[in-house]
C-alpha positions in Angstrom: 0.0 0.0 0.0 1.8 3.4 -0.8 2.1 6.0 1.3 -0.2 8.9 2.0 1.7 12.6 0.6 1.2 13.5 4.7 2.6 10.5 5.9 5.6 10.3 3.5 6.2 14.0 4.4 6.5 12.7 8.4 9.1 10.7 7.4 11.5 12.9 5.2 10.9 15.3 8.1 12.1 13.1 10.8 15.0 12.1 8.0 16.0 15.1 8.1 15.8 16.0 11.8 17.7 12.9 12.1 20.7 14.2 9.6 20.3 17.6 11.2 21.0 15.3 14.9 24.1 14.2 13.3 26.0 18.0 12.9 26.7 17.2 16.9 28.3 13.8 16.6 30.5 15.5 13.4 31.6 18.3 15.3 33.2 16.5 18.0 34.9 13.7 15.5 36.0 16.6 13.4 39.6 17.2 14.6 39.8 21.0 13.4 39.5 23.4 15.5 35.6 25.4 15.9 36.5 28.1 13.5 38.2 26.5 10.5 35.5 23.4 10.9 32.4 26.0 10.5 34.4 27.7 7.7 35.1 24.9 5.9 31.1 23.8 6.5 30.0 27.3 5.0 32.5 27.3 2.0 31.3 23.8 0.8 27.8 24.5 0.8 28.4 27.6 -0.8 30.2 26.0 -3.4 27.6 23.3 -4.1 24.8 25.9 -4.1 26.6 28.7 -6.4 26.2 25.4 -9.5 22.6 25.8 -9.0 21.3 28.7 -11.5 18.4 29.2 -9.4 20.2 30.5 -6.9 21.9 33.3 -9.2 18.5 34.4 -10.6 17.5 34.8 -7.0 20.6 36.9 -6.3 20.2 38.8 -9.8 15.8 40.0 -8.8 17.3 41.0 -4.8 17.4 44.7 -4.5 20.8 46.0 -2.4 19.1 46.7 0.6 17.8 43.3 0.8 21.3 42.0 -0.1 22.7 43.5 3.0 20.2 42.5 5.3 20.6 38.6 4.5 24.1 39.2 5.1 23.9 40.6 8.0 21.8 37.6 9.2 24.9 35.8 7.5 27.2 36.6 9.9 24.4 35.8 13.0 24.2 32.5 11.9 28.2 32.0 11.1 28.8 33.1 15.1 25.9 30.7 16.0 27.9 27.7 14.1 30.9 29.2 15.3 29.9 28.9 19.4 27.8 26.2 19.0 31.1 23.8 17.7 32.8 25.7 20.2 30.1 24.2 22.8 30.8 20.9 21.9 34.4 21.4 21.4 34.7 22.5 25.3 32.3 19.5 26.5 30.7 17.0 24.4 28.1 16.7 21.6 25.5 15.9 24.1 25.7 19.6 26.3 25.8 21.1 23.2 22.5 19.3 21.7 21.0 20.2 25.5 22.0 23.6 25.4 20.1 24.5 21.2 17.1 23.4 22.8 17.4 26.5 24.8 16.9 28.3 21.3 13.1 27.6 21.1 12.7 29.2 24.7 15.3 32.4 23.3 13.3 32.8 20.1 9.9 33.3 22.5 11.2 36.3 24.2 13.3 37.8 20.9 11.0 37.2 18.8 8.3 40.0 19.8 11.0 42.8 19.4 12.5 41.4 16.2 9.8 40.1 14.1 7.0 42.4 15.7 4.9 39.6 16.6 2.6 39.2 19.8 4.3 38.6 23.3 2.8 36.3 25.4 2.9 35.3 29.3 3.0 31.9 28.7 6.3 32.2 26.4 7.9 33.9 29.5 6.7 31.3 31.8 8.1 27.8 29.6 11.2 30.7 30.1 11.1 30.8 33.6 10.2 26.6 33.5 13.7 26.0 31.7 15.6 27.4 35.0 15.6 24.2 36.9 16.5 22.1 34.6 19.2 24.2 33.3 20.8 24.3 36.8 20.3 20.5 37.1 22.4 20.3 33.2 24.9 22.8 34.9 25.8 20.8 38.1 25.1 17.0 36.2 28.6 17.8 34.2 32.2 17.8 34.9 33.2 21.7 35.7 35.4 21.9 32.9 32.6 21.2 30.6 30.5 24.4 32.0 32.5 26.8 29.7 30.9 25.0 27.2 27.6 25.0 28.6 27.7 29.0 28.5 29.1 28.6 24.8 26.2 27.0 23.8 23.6 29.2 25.7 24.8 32.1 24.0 24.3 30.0 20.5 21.2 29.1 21.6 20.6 32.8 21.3 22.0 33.2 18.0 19.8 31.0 16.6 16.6 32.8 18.4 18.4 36.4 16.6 19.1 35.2 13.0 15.4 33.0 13.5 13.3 35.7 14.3 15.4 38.4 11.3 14.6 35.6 9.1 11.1 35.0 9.6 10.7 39.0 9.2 12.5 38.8 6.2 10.4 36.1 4.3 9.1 37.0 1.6 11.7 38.8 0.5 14.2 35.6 -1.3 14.1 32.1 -2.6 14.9 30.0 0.0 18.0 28.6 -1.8 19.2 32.1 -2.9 19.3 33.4 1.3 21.0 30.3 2.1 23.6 30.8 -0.5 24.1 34.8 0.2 23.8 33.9 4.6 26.5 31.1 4.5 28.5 33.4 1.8 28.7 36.3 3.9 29.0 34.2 7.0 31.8 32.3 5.2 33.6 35.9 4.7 32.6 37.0 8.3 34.7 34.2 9.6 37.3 35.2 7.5 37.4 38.7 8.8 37.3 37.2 12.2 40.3 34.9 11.5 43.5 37.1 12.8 41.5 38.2 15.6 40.6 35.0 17.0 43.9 34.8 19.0 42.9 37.3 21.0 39.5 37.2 21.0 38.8 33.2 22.4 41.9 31.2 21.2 40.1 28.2 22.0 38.0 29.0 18.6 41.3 30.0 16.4 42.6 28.0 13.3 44.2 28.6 10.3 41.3 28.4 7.4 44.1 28.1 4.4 45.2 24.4 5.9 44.1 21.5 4.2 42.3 19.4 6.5 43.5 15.6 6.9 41.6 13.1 5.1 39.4 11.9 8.0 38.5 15.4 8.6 37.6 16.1 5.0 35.2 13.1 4.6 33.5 14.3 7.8 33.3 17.7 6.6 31.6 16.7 3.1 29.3 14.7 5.1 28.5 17.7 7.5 27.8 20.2 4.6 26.4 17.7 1.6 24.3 15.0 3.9 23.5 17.0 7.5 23.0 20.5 5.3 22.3 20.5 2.1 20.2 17.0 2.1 17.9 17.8 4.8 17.4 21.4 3.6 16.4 20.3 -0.1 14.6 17.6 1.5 12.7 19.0 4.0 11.4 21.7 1.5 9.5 19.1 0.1 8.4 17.5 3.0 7.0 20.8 4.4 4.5 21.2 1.6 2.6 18.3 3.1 2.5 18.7 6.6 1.2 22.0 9.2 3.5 23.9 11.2 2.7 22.0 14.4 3.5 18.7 13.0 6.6 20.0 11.6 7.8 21.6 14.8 7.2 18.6 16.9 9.4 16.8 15.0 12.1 19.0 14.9 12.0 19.7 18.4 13.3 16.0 18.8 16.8 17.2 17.2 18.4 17.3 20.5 16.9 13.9 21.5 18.6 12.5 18.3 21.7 13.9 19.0 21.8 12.9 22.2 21.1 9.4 21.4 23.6 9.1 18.7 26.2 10.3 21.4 25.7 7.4 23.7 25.6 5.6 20.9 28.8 6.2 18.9 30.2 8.4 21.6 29.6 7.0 24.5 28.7 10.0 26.6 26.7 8.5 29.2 29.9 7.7 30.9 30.9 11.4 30.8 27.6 12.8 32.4 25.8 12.3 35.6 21.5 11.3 36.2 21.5 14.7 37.1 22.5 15.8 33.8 19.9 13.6 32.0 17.0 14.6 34.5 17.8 18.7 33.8 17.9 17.2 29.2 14.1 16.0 30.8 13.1 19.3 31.8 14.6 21.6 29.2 12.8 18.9 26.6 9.5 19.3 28.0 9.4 23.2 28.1 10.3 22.7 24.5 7.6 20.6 23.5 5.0 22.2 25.3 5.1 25.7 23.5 3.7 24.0 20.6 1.4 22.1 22.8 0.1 25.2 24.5 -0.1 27.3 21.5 -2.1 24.6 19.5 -4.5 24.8 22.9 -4.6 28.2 22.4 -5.5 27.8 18.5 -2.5 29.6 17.6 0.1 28.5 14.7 3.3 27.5 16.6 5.3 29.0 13.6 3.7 31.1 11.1 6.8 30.3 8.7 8.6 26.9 8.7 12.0 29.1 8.1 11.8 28.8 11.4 12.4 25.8 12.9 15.1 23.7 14.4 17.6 24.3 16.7 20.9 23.8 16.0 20.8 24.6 12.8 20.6 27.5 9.7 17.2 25.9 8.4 16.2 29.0 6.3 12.9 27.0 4.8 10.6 29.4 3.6 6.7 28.7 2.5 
């Protein structure tokens, strides 16, 4: 019996949550260092994308003033890659996963201000729910993991900026063409950034002009053809046939992925303490109960797809 269009669209969604899970696992196998790694990430997909002429004609019918805008959110999104590899670089795929589900809660309070949507209590209150069980995260892992537990906050919060600018900004590109210019100028934004890493957070610095090693480049293809480019071509499709609740759901279980495929392959478990795990509970049910509350309260959980997900530059437009 084939499938049903809606059921069929479940599936590539989840797909491509699950590819989306894996950016975690590849970014602590990745040997390179959190700045060349996103660098190298941007600077393939921008390759791959610049062969498609669609994305040219988009960039040919963009007026200036839109053209500077994206790129701006460009170089939002190329500090959120940058900190959130930086997360996991200081702790472990796992704390990092934990700490993008904060982005949902972020994007709540930013969004208002940014996108000039509606505020309401009940975002401010999942907010104020997350506490707990971000204090349970903090004290569940070694102390020199918390560095990276801050690292990944503050990506969390990148991802709520360049989420809400997108989702203002709409209507205004072809999906592919925004992803193209964004990772372009957040390519170049990292290559501004480069000398100044030192001094900034050495932690981050790298030298962009070094050919990674061989293991390091077969993860990095996978990274930016099968964890980006795959599950963003995919999940275009996949959104056509399926509402925003549905859709959010799912991708709401990225950090449940990725913290599965890190005990998995990783190991992790052995790293972290119940306490850790019991504060991941908390944060995750916060998360999925904005959707839950908004569908009660007969409100779209996203009015545009572009913006969901967590850890990631989905820019998926209707």
């Amino acid at each position: 019996m084939p499938m049903t269009p809606a059921a069929k669209a479940q599936f590539q969604i989840h797909f491509c949550v699950l590819l989306w899970g894996f950016t975690a696992i590849l970014g602590k196998l990745i040997t390179l260092p959190a700045l060349p790694l996103v660098w190298w990430r941007m600077a393939l997909v921008v390759a791959a994308l610049a062969l498609v002429p669609r994305v040219w004609r988009g960039l040919r019918a963009m007026p200036p003033r839109v053209i500077l805008a994206y790129s701006g959110i460009g170089a939002l999104v190329a500090l959120h890659w940058l900190t959130f590899y930086g997360s996991i670089k200081l702790s472990n795929a796992s704390v990092g996963a934990t700490c993008m589900a904060l982005a949902t809660v972020f994007t709540a309070l930013v969004e208002p201000w940014l996108a000039g949507t509606r505020f309401y209590k009940r975002e401010l209150i999942l907010g104020i729910a997350v506490l707990p069980g971000v204090a349970l995260v903090v004290g569940g892992v070694p102390a020199d993991m918390r560095l990276g537990i801050a690292v990944g906050a503050l990506s969390a919060l990148f991802v709520a900026l360049f989420g809400s600018l997108n989702k203002r900004m709409v209507e205004h590109g072809d999906a592919l063409t925004v992803t193209a210019l964004e990772l372009g100028a957040g390519a170049l934004t990292l290559t501004l950034l480069a000398p100044l890493m030192p001094a900034i957070f050495p932690t981050f610095a790298g030298d962009l002009f070094v050919m990674p090693s061989t293991s390091d480049a077969l993860y990095l293809l996978a990274l930016a053809m099968a964890c980006t480019l795959l599950p963003f071509t995919l999940s275009l499709v996949a959104l056509r046939h399926m509402n925003a609740f549905a859709a959010q759901m799912a991708v709401n279980m990225e950090p449940v992925y990725a913290i599965l495929l890190a005990i998995v392959l990783l190991g992790e478990q052995h790293e972290l303490t119940t306490q850790f795990y019991l504060g991941v509970v908390i944060i995750l049910a916060a998360v999925f109960a904005q959707p839950l509350l908004n569908r009660l309260a007969n409100r779209h959980p996203v009015d545009h797809p572009e913006v969901l997900g967590t850890a990631e530059a989905k820019h998926i437009a209707d």
